[in-house]
C-alpha positions as CSV (number, residue, x, y, z in Angstrom):
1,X,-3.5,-8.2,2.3
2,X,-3.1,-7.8,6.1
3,X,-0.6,-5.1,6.1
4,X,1.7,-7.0,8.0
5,X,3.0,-10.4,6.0
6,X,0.8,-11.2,3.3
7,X,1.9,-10.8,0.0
8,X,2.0,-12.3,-3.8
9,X,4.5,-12.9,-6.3
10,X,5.6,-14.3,-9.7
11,X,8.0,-17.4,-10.4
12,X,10.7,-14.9,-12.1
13,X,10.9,-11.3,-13.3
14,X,8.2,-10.3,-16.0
15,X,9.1,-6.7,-16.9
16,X,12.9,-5.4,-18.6
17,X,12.7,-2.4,-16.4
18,X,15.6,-0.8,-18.1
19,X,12.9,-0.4,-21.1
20,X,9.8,1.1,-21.4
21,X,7.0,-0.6,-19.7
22,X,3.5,-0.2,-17.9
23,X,2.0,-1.3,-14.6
24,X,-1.8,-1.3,-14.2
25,X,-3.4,-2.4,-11.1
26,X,-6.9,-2.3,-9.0
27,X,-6.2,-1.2,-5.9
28,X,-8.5,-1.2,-2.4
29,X,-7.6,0.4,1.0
30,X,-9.4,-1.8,3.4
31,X,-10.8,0.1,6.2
32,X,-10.9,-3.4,8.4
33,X,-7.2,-2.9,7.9
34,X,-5.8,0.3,8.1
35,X,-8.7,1.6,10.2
36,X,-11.4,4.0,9.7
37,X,-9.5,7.1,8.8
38,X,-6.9,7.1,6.1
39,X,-3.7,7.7,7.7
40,X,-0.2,5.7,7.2
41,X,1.1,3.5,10.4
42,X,2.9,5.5,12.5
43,X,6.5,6.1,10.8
44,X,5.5,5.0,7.1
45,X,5.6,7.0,4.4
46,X,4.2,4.6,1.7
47,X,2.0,1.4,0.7
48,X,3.3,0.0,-2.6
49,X,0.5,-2.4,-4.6
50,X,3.2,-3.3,-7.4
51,X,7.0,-3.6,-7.6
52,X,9.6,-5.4,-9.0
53,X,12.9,-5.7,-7.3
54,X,16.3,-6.7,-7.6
55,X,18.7,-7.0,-8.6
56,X,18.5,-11.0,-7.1
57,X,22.6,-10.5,-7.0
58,X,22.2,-8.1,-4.1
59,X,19.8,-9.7,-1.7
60,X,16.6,-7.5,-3.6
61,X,18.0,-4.1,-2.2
62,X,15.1,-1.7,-4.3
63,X,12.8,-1.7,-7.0
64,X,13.0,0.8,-9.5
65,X,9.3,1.4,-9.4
66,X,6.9,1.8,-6.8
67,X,3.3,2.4,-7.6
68,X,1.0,3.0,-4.9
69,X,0.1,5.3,-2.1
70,X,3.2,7.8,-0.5
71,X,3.6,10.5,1.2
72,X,5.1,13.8,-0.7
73,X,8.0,13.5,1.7
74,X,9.1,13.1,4.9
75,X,8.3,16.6,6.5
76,X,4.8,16.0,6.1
77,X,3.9,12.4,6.1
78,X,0.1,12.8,6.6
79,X,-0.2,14.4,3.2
80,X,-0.5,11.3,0.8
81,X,-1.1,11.1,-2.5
82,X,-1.7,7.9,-5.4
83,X,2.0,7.9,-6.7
84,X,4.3,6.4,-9.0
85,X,7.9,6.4,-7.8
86,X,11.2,5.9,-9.7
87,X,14.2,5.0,-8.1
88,X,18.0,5.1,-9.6
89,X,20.1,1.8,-9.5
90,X,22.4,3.0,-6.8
91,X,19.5,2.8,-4.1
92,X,20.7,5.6,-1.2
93,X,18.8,8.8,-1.0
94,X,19.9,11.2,-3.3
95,X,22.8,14.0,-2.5
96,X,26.7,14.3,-3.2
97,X,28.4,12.7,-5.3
98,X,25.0,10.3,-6.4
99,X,23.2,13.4,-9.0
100,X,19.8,11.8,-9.5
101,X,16.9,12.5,-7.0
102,X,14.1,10.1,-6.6
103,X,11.1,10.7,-9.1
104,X,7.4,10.6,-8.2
105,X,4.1,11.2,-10.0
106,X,2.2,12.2,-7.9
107,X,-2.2,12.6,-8.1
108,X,-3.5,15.9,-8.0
109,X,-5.8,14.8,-5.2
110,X,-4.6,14.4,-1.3
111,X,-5.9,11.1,-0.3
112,X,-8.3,10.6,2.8
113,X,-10.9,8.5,4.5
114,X,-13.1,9.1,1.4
115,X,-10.9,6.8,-0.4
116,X,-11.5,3.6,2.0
117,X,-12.7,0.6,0.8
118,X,-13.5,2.3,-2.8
119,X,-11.8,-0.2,-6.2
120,X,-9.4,2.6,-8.1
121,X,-7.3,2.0,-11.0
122,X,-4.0,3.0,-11.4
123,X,-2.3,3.1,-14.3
124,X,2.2,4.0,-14.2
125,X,3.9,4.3,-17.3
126,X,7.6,4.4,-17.3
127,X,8.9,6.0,-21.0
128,X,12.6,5.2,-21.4
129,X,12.5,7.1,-24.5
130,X,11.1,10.3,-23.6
131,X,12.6,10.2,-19.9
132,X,8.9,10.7,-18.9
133,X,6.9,9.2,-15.7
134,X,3.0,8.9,-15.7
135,X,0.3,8.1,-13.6
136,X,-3.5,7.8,-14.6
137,X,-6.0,7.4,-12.4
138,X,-8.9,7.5,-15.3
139,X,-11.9,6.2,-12.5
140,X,-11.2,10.4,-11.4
141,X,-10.1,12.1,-14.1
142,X,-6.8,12.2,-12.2
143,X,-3.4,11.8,-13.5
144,X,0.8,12.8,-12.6
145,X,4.0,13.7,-14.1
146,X,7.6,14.0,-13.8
147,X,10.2,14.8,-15.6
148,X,13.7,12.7,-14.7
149,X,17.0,14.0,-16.2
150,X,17.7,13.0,-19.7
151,X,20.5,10.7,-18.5
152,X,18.5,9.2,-15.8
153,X,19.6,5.1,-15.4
154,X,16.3,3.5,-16.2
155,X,18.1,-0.3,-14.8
156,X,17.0,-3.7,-14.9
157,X,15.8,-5.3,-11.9
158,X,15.5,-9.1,-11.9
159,X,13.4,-10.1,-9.1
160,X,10.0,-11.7,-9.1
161,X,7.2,-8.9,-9.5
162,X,5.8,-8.0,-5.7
163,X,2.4,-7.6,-5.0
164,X,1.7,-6.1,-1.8
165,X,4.9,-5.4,-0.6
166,X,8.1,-3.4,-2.0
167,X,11.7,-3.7,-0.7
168,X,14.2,-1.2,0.8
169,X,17.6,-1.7,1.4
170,X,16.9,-6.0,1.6
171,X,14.2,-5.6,3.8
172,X,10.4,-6.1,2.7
173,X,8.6,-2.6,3.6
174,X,5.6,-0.6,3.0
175,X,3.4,-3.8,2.9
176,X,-0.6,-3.2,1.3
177,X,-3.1,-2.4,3.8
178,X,-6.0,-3.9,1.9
179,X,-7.3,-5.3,-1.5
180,X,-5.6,-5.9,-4.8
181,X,-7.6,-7.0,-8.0
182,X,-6.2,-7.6,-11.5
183,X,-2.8,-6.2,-12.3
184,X,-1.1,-6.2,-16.0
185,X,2.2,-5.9,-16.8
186,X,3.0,-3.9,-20.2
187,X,6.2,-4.2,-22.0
188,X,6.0,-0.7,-23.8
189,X,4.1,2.5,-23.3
190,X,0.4,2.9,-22.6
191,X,-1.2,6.4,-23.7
192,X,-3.8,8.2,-21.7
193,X,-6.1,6.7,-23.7
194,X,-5.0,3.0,-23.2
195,X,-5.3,4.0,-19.8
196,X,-9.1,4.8,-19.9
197,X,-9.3,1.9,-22.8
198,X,-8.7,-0.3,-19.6
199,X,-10.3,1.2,-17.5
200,X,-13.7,0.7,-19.1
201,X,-13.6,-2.6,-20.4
202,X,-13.0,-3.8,-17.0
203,X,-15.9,-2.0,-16.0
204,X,-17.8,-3.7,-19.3
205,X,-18.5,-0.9,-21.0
């Protein structure tokens, strides 16, 4: 992926994101693309490998997942992290009279130029059913939480499945600087030991 305008997708929708599901994807930050130290482009706060958006009725406003690379917010963009993001229906930044704030799970581990041009796997697990968000990254032991209200609107978004790009507010953004390999899309909830399950049979072990 250039970065810029290349991108892949599916015919139609593949996940009910208003259920449980999983996303797991090989990603690659290509130093031939986003240069030879890791930092985002100037004003970006996020590369997304995998989304889905919708809904196709509104011109693909959001996704309600994001799994890739983002900043921890705004204040301090250089300080990025592997992430899986959750985003209500409504789509607007959260505050009064919207109640739910945007949920990431975040790696433990700040990302920089170590991570160029190295194959990881991540692994994003959203449980309806235990309001619970996931991220495994089992190539380094690495992994992410959070915990959304127990009301949160898990919503169905019924776009084609993105890969390379995401979309905000009906404009494509935070387009992949780099390589993506396989990705596999779950209907239902994979454990942290699915995760690793995965992760070593891709490996051939």
């Amino acid at each position: 992926m250039d970065g810029a305008t290349q991108f892949l997708s599916t015919e139609k929708s593949v996940l009910r994101t208003d259920r449980s599901f999983s996303v797991a994807a090989w990603v690659r930050l290509d130093s031939a693309v986003l240069g030879k130290e890791f930092r985002l482009p100037e004003g970006w706060f996020a590369l997304t490998a995998v989304s889905q958006p919708g809904p196709v009725a509104d011109a693909l406003t959001h996704s309600p997942f994001y799994l890739g690379a983002r900043a921890i917010d705004e204040e301090t963009p250089d300080v990025v992290k592997w992430c899986l993001e959750a985003t209500p229906v409504d789509g607007d930044p959260p505050g009064p009279p919207w109640p739910y704030v945007w949920e990431n799970a975040f790696s433990r581990t700040i990302l920089d130029s170590s991570v160029l041009d190295e194959w990881v796997l991540l692994v994003g697990v959203m449980d309806a059913e235990n309001f619970e968000i996931r991220l495994y990254i089992p190539g380094t032991d690495d992994s992410g939480s959070a915990k959304p209200v127990d009301d949160w609107p898990f919503w169905h978004a019924d776009a084609p499945v993105h890969i390379g790009q995401a979309y905000w507010r009906d404009d494509p953004v935070d387009n992949w600087h780099g390589s993506i390999g396989p990705v596999r899309l779950y209907q239902g909830v994979l454990t942290r030991e699915d995760a690793y399950r995965v992760y070593r049979e891709d490996l051939g072990g």
